[in-house]
N, C-alpha and C positions, 0 to 999 in steps of 0.2 A: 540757252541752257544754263548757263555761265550765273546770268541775272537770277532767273529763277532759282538757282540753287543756295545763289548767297539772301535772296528772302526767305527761305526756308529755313536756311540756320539762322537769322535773324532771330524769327518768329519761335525756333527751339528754344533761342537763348534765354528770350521774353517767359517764357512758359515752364523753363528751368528756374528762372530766378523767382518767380511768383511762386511756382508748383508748391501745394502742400501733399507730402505721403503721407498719410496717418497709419499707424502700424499699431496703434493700442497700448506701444511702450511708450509714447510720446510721441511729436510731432517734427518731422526733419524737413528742414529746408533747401533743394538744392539750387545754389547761386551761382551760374558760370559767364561768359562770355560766349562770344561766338566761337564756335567750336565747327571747322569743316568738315572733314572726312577726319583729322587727328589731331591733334596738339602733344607737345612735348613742352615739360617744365623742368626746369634746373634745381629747384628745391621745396621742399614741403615744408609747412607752416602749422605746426598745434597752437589753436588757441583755447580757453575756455578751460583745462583740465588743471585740476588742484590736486587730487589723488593720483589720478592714473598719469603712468606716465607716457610719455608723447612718445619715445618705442613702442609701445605696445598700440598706439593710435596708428603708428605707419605700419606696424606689423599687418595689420587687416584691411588696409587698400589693398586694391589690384592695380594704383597706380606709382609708381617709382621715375624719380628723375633722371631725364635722359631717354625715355621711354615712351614709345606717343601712346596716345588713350583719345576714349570720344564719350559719348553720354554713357554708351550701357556701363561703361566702366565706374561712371562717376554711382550709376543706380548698384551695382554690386558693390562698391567699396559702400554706400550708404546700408545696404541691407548686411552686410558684414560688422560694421559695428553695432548694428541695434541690435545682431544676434550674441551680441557679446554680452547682453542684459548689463551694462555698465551707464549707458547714458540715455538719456530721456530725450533730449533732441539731438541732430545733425547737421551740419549745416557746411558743405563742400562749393566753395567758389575757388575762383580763378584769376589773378593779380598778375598782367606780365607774363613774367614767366614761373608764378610763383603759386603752387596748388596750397590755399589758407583751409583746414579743416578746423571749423569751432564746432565745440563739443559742450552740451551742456551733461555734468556726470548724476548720477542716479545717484539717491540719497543707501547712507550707510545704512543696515538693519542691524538697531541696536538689541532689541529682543523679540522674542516670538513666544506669543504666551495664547493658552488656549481657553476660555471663559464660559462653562454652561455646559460642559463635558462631565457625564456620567456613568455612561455606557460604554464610552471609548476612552481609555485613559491619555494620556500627555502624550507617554512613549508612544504609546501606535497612531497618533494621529501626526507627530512629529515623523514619522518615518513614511506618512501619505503626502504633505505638504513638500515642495522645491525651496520655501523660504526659507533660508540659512540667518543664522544669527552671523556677522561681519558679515553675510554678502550682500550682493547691490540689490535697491529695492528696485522692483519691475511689476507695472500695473499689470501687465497681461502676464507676470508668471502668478501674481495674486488672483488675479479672476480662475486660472486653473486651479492656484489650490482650493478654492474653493469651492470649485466644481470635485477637486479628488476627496474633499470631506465629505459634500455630498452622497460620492458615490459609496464611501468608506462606510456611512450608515445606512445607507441602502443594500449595501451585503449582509448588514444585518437585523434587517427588515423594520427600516425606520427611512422608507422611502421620502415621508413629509418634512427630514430634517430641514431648520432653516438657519442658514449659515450669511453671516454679515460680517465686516472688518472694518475696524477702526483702529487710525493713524494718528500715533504722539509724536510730535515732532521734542527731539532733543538737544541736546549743543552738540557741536561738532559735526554739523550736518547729517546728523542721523537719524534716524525714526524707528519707534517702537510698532510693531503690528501687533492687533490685538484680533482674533478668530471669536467672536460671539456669535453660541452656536443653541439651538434652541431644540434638542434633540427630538422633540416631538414623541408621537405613540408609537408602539410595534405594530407593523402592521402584518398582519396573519395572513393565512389562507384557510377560509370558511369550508370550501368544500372542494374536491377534485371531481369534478363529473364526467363518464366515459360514454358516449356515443355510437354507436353502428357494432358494437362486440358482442357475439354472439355466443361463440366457444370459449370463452374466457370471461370471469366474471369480474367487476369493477374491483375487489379486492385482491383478484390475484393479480392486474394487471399494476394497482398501485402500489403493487411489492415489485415491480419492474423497474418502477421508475427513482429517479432521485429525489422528486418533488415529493413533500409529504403534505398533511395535512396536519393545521396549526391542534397540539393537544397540550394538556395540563404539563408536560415537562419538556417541549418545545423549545423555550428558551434555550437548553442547553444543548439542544441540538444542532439548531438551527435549521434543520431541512426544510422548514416550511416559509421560507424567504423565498419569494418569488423573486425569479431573474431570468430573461428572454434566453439570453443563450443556456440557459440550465435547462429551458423547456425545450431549447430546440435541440440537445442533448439527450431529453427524455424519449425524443423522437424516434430516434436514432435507435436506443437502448429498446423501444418497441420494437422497431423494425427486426433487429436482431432478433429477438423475440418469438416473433410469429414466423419470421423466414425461417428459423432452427425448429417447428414446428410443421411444416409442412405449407404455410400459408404463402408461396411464392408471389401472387396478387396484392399481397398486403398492401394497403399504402393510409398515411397518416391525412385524412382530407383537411383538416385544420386542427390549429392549439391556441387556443388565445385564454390571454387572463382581463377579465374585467372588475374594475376596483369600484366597492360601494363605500363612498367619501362618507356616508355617516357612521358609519360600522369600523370604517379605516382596516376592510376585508375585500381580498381579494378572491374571486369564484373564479376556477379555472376548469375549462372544457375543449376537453383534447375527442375531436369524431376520428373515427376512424371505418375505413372501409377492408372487412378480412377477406373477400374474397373463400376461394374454394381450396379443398386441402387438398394436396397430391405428393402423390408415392412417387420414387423411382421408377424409372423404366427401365431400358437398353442402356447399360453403360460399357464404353469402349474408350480406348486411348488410338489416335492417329499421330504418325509422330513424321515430318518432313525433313527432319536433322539426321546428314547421313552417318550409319554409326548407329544410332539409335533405333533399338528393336521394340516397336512397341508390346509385343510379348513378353518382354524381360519388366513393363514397367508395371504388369496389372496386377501385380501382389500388391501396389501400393495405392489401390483404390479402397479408400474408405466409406467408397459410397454404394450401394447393393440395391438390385434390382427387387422392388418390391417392398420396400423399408420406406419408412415416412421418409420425405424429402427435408432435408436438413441444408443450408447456407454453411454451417459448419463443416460439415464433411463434404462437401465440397472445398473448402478452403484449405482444408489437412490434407487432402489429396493432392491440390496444388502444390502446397508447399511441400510436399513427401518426393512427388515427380520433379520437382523443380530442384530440391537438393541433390536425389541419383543425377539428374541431365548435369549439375556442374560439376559432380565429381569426377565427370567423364568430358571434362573438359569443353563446356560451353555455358561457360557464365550468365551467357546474355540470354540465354534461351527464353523463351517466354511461354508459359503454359497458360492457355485459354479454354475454358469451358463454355462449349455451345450446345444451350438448351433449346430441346423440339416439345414444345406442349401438345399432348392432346388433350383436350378440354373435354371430350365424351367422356374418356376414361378415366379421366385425373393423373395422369399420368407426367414427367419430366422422361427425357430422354437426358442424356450427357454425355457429351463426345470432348475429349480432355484435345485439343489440339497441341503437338509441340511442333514449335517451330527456331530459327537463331534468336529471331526477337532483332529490336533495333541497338546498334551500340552505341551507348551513353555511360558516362562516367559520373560519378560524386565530386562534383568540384568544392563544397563544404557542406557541414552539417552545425547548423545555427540553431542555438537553442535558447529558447525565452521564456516567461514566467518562472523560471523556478529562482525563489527570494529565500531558498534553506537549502535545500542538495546541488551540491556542489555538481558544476557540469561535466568532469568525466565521471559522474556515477550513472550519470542518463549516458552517456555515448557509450559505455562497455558494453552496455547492453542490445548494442548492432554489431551484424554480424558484418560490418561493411566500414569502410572509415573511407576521408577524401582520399581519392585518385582511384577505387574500386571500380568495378564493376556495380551501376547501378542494376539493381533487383527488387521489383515491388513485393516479391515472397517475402524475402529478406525483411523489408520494410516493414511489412504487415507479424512477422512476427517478434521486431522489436518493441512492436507497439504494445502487443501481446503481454513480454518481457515485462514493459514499465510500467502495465495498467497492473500489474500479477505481484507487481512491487509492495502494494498499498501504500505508496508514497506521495500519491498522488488522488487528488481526487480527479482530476480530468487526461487526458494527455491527446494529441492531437498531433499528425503529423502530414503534411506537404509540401508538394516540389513548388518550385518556381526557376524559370530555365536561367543557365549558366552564361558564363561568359563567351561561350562556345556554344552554335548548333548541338553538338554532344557533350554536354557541361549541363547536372543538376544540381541546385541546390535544394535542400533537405532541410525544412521549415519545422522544427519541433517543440509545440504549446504546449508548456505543461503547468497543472497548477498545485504547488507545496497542499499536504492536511496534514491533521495530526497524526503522529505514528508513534505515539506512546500508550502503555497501559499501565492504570495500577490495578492490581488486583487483588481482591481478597475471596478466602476462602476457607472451608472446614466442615465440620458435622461432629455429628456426638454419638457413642457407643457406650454400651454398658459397664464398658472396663476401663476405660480412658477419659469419661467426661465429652467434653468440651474441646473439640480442637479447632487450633487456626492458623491461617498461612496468608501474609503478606505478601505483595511481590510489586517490583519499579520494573517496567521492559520498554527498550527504548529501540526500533526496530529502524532508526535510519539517523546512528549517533553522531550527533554534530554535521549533521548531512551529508554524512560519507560513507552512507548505506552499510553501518554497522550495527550489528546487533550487541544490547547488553541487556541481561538481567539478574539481579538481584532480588535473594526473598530471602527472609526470616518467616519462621511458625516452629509451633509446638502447640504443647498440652501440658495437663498438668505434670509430668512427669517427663516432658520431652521436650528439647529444641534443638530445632535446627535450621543452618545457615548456607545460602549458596551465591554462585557468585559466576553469572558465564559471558562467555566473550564470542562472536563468530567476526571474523574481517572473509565475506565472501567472495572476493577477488584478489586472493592470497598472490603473491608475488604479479600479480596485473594480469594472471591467468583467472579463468572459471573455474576459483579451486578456496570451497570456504573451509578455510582453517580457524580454531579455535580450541578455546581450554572451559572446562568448571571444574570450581575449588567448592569443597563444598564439607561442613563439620555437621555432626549429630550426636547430641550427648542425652543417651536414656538411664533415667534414675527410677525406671520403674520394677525392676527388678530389686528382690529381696537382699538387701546383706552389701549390693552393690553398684558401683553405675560403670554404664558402657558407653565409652566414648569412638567413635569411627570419623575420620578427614581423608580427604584423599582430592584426586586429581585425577581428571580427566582431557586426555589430549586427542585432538581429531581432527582429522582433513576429508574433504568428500567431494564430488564432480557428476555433474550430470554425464549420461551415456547415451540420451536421450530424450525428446522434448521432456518424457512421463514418467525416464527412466533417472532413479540417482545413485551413485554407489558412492559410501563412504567408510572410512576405514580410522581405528581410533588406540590409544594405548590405557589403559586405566589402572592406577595405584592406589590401591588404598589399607588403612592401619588402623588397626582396630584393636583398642588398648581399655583394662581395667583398672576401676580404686577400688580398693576394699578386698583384692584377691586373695585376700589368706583367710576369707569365711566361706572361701569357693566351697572346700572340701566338707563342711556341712550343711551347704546348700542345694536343696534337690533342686530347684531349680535353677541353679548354676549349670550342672551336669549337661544340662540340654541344648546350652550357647556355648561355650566352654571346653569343651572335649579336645584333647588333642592342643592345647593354647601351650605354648612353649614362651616361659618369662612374663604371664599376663598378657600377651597381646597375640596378635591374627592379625598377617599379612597376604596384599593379593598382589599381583602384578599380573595382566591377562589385554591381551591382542585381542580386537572384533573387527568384525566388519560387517556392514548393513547393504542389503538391496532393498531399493523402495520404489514403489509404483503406485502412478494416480494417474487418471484423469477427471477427478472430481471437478462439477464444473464451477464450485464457489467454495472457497475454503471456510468459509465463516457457518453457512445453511448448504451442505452437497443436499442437492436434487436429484443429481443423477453421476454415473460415473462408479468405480472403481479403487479403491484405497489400497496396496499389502505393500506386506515390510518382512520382511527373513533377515533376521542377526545371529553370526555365529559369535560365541566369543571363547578365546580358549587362555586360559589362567595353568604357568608351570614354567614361566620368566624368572621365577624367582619368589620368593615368600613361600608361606605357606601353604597353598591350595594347586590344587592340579586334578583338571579337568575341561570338558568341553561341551558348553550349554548352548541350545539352539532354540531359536526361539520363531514364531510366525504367526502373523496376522494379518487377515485381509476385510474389507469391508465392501459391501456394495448397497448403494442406494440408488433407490429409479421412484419415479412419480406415479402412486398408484392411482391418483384424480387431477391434472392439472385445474379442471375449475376447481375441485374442493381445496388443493393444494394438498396434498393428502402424497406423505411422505415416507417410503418404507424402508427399511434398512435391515441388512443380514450382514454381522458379525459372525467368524469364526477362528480361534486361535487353538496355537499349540503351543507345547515346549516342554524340551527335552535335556536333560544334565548326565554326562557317562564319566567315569571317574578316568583318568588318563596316568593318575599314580597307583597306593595301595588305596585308597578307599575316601569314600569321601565324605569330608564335615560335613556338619551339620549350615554352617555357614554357606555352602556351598548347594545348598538345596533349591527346589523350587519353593517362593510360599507365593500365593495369592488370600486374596482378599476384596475389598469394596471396589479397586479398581478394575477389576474382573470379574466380579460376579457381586450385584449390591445386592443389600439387604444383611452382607457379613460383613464384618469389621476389617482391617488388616491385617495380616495372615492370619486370619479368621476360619479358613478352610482348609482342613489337610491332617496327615497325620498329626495326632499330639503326643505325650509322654503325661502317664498317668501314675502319683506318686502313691504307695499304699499305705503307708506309718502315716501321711498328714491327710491322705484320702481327696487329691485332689489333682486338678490336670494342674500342669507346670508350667508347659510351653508349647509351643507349635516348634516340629521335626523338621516340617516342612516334606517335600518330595521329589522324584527324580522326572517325574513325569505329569503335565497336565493339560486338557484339554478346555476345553470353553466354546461358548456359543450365543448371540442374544440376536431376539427378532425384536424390529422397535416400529412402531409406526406413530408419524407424528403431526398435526394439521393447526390451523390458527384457533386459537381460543373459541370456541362457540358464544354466540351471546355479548362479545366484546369486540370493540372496534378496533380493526385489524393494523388500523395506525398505531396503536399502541406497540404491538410488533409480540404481543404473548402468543405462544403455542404452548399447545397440548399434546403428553406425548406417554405413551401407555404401553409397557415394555415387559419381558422375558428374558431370565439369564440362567444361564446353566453352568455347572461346572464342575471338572473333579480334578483331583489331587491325589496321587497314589506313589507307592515306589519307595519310602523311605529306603536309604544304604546303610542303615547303623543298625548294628543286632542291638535288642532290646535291653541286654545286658550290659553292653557299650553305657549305658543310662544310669547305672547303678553309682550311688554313691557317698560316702560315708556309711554304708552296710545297710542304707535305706533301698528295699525293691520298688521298682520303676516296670512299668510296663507302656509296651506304643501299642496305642488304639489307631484305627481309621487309616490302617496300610495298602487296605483293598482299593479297587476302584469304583466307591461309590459316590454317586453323581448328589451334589447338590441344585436344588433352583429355589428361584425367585420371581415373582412376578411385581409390580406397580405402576408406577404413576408418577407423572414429573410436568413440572412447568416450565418452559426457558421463556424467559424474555431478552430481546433484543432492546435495550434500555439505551438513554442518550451514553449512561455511564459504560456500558457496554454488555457483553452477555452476561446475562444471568441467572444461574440453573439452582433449580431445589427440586426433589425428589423423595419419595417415601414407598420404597419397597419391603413385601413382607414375606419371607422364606417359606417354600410349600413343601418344597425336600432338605432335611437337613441331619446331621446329628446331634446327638445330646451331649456334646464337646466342643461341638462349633462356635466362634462366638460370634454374636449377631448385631447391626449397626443399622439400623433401618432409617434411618434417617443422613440423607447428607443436603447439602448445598454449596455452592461456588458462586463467583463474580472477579469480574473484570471491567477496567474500565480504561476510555483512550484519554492520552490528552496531548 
């Protein structure tokens, strides 16, 4: 055994010292002796290195003097240096007792320049590439950057980029890399075509997906870059889709994209198989955790017998039972739904099972792709942190949390097990988009011209999920400026606090101008997933020039009354209840909007009173193939005086924001002066109602990729209640009388376009008033826009 074994290490030794590893950074040679079961050396030897120093070469063996070692070691201390991307070969033999490591060192990189770039500028291609300017040159980390330019222009759909490098060598052992890059065409998507859909038409399902089709303002979008994981995403985004419709069989039978090389157009077709639609059956809760009444828990079934079958409400029911079960003290519990098909009837049965569940813990929560939001803006948003109690409800509504963010364009989240049989770890993909807008906006009325409003909003600043925005606008007679802040994770609690600073100076008034600044302060917290309440302080000062022509100005009297020193003070406490479950903020389809604000002003200043105000919305899909979109609006709101009596500042006014087709405070009492024979101003009132039915579908005749809809609408409204006797008006010994104190209803009906543009939304509109007075002022025309960036 004895012989045999010392030809064996013979034979190692032969085969060490010849061996070549090629590793792609170079070529390392290992050179040893005979080596038995171990060896021990007394000292280590650098040779070859001129830069690095020979610390840092013994730093990364695994072998140390005094110490024995045998081959694997020599193969680990070898693959330890080449990962230090410092040297280009290796070469570890054995002298005595003396371990010789020669080092041949990686040339310097003097610059990094990029040639033939015109899509991708320097900066962002700089920030895809590993090659540092002073750090060591390394063939195999140049072959990836090449492969990450690659792919850097294939995200934006320039798959045939052709990417090459050339090497200057310069003095001092250094070398210049040069990136000649050949960007090639854009390469589009011709057409998306949909297979086996039968309830659902290829337009409404390509308003599902994220994949677009290539059209005339494409470029700035980008959606129409084809990318496998975006389509295998689109998948997914169906699936939800059809299961929240009643299609429980759904399933995606293929998606593939096929590229025509002469066109440099990709055709993509996604089959699908929809299966049969079914309603609810039988739903119960069974519950095996003692303690637990399953009668106490079936208020909180979202899902009803006889209602389209929904994947959604199933999942809100989970999560609704799985929040009561740990409030009562079992974390782990695990809520499971088991579904009984009957396929005669269409029917789902669902039986919520509860049970303890298995116990597992959060051993970490790792998180990846995000290259902008900083990583506790993504972790605040679990309800769970390491050493918890793992919980997939939990899980599934963080995910919920970050997709609701718009921070993101993707987000992804899974386990992979811990260090521990009961140890998870919590794998969370996400990937940075844009989350800013500019926006403009305005319309024109018969009294004011031309108006317009600028606006920057930055809805995740500095990547610390804060919101900022700023606008400027006016008109010819008006500007004004504001200024807001929200940090929604106020002292590291779910608590968004914020301020708006905001000025507005009108010179459209006779004889003088009215300046108004103020401040607004606010904190608010969800009460539930739909529910929010928040609560705010608001100041503001409301000051004149020119106020010594007040007293022969009739329409002074109207703004004016009661102003102690030229100006009008408010100081008034609100607070807001809001409720949604809208299911997209940008296009609701379906779901629920209202909002109740009280707000009461007699802190201090001038004004004292308490205004109430309500709004609710509901949208539901009156066509899913047509896409066919309907909406009912209805508001209130109400003003009571809480001192002697109340300004005119203190009124309701409405206008184009609640009932278009009329101007701003367009609608409602006026004051009618009689020596100049003409109305003066809006009174405004203490009470007013409102109402609009809107219904709204894609453009007809236009290709739905473009993203225009059509939308043809109904507004109502009225304004009544002035608090100032008519005599209150009178002034400089000119009589003044208030018209339109009763409560008569104005309406409107028209017509409006939104496009969903790469820039962002964008609405115009032309309504024309069918009920009105001949005091009212009218604005039949508006438009808005917005855009991200």
């Amino acid at each position: 055994m004895k012989a045999g074994s010392n030809l064996l290490n013979a034979v190692s030794a032969v085969a060490l010292t010849a061996g070549i590893v090629v590793t792609g950074a170079g070529v390392a040679t290992l050179a040893g002796v005979t080596i038995a079961e171990a060896s021990v050396i007394s000292r280590i030897d650098v040779r070859g290195n001129s830069r690095v120093d020979a610390s840092t070469v013994r730093g990364n063996l695994t072998i140390s003097p005094g110490s024995s070692f045998n081959n694997n070691d020599i193969d680990e201390s070898v693959k330890r240096l080449f990962a230090t991307g410092l040297f280009s070969d290796v070469q570890i033999s054995v002298s005595g007792s003396t371990l010789i490591v020669t080092v041949s060192e990686n040339q310097i990189i003097n610059q990094v320049v990029f040639n033939g770039n015109k899509k991708l500028k320097d900066v962002a291609l700089s920030q895809v590439v590993q090659s540092r300017q002073l750090g060591a040159y390394n063939d195999l980390l140049l072959q990836a950057d090449v492969q990450a330019i690659k792919d850097a222009y294939s995200a934006i759909g320039r798959s045939d980029a052709v990417v090459t490098t050339r090497l200057v060598p310069v003095d001092g052992g250094r070398v210049n890399i040069a990136f000649e890059i050949n960007e090639g065409d854009r390469t589009k998507i011709s057409s998306i075509n949909f297979v086996g859909n039968q309830a659902f038409g290829d337009g409404r399902l390509a308003d599902v997906i994220t994949t677009k089709r290539s059209g005339m303002l494409s470029f700035l979008s980008r959606k129409d870059v084809y990318d496998e994981d975006k389509l295998r995403a689109d998948e997914e985004l169906m699936r939800r889709f059809y299961y929240n419709r009643g299609y429980a069989d759904f399933r995606v039978i293929s998606s593939f994209a096929e590229l025509d090389e002469a066109n440099n157009e990709y055709v993509v077709t996604i089959t699908v198989e929809e299966g049969e639609r079914y309603v609810f059956g039988d739903v119960s809760i069974e519950s095996t955790v003692p303690g637990i009444d399953s009668d106490s828990l079936k208020g909180l079934i979202e899902t009803r017998s006889g209602s389209v079958y929904s994947a959604k409400d199933v999942e809100d029911t989970i999560m609704a039972i799985s929040d009561r079960v740990a409030t009562q003290g079992y974390p782990f519990a695990q809520i499971t739904p088991r579904g009984d098909r009957d396929f005669n009837n269409r029917t789902i049965s669902v039986v919520y099972l509860v049970d303890e569940g298995t116990r597992a813990y959060v051993e970490r929560i790792e998180i990846r792709g995000n290259t902008r939001t900083r990583d506790y803006v993504i972790r605040r948003e679990f309800d769970l942190s390491e050493g918890d109690a793992f919980n997939q409800v939990l899980v599934r509504r963080a995910k919920k949390r970050l997709e609701d963010l718009k921070f993101f364009s993707s987000v992804d989240i899974s386990t992979q097990p811990g260090s521990q049989p009961d140890r998870v770890v919590l794998i969370v993909d996400v990937k940075d988009q844009a989350t800013g807008e500019f926006g403009v906006g305005g319309g024109y009325s018969n009294t004011d011209g031309f108006t317009a409003t600028v606006d920057i909003t930055e809805r995740n600043f500095l990547g610390r999920g804060q919101y900022i925005r700023a606008s400027v606008g006016g008109g010819t007679d008006t500007r004004e400026y504001s200024l807001s802040f929200t940090e929604p994770y106020f002292l590291g609690y779910r608590l968004a606090a914020g301020f708006d600073v905001f000025k507005k100076i009108d010179s459209s008034y006779s004889g003088f101008e009215e300046e108004t600044q103020g401040i607004n302060l606010r904190i608010g917290a969800p009460i539930t997933e739909n529910l929010y309440f928040q609560t705010g302080f608001k100041f503001t000062q409301t000051s004149y020039s020119g106020i010594s022509t007040i007293a022969s100005n009739p329409e002074a009297s109207v703004i004016t009354r009661n102003i102690a020193n030229g100006g009008y003070d408010v100081a008034a406490l609100s607070y807001t209840l809001a409720y949604s479950t809208l299911d997209d903020r940008t296009l609701p389809r379906e779901g629920i909007s209202a909002r109740l604000t009280q707000e009461y002003a007699g802190l201090g200043g001038d004004a004292d009173y308490l205004k109430t105000t309500a709004k609710a919305s509901y949208f539901h899909m009156l066509s899913e193939s047509a896409d066919l979109i309907g909406q009912v609006t209805a508001g209130a709101g109400h003003v009571v005086s809480t001192g002697n009596s109340l300004n005119v500042f203190d009124h309701m006014f409405i206008g184009q924001e609640t009932i278009r087709g009329f101007d701003t405070r367009g609608v409602g009492p006026r004051v009618f002066d009689t020596v100049s024979n003409t109305y003066v101003g809006s009174a405004g009132g203490t009470t007013y109602f409102n109402g609009t039915v809107e219904v709204s579908a894609p453009m007809p005749l236009v290709s739905r990729d473009l993203g225009l809809r059509f939308n043809v609408f109904a507004d109502a409204a009225t304004l009544y209640g002035n608090d100032i006797a008519a005599g209150d008006f009178t002034v400089g010994g000119n009589t003044q009388k208030l018209f339109g104190n009763s409560m008569d209803w104005r309406a409107s009906v028209g017509a409006g376009i939104t496009w969903a543009s790469p820039f962002g939304p964008l609405r115009v509109y032309y309504a024309e008033p069918v009920v009105k007075q001949n005091f009212d002022e009218v604005k039949k025309f508006g438009f808005g826009a917005s855009t991200r960036f």
